[in-house]
C-alpha positions in Angstrom: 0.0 0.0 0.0 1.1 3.3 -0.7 1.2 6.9 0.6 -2.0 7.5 -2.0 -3.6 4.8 -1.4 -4.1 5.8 2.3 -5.3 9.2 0.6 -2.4 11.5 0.9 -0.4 13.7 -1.9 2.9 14.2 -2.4 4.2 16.8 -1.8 1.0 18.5 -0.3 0.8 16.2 2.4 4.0 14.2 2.9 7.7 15.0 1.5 9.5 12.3 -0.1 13.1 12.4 -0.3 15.0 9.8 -1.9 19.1 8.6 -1.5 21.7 8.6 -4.4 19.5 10.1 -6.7 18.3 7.0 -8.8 16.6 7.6 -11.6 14.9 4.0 -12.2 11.4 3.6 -9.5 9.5 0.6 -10.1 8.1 0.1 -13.7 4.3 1.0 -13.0 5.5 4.1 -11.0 3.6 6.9 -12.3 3.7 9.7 -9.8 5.8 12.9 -9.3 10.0 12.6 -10.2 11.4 11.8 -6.7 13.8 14.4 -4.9 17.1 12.7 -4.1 20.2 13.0 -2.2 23.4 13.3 -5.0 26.7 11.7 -3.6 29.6 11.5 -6.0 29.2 7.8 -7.0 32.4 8.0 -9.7 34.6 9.5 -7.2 33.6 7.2 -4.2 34.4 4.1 -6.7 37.9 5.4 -7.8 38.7 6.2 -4.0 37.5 3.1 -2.5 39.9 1.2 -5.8 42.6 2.9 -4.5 42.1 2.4 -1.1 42.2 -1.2 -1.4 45.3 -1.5 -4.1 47.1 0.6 -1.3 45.5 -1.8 1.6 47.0 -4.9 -0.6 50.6 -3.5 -1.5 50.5 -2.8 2.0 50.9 1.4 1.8 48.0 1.0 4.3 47.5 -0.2 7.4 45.3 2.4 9.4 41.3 3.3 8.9 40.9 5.7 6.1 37.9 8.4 6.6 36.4 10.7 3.9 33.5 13.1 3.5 32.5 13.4 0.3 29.9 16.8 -0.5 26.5 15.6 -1.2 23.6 18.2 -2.9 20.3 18.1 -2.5 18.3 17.7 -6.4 14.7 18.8 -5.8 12.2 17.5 -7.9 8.4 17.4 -7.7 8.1 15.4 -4.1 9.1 18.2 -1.2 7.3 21.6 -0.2 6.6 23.5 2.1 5.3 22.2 5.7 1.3 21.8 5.9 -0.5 24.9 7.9 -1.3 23.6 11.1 
């Protein structure tokens, strides 16, 4: 069951954010292009391919941490919060 089928709208009643940005909902979905999340994907992959070539040849032995930037692509499923 879905958010319409329990008679609400996006975005008038609910907000729907998504993660990563995908671009392929289910076959049959019909409704409003979902807002998403945008992390760099491309970079992520080439970082985490070097980070375990360097784990293997043994350059690294400690935890690696990185931020990556993320954006925010709206689309048709946020607004503003309901009157209350």
């Amino acid at each position: 069951m879905g958010i319409t089928d329990l008679g609400f709208s996006v975005p008038g009643d609910i907000s729907v954010i998504g993660f990563d940005n995908q671009r392929f909902p289910h076959e049959n979905y019909s409704g409003p292009r979902i807002t998403g999340i945008c992390q760099p994907l491309y970079q992520m992959g080439l970082d985490s391919i070097k980070t375990i070539t360097d784990v293997l040849d043994g350059k690294l032995k400690e935890p690696v941490t990185r931020l990556y930037d993320t954006t925010l692509q709206e689309y048709e499923t946020v607004g503003p919060p309901p009157d209350l």
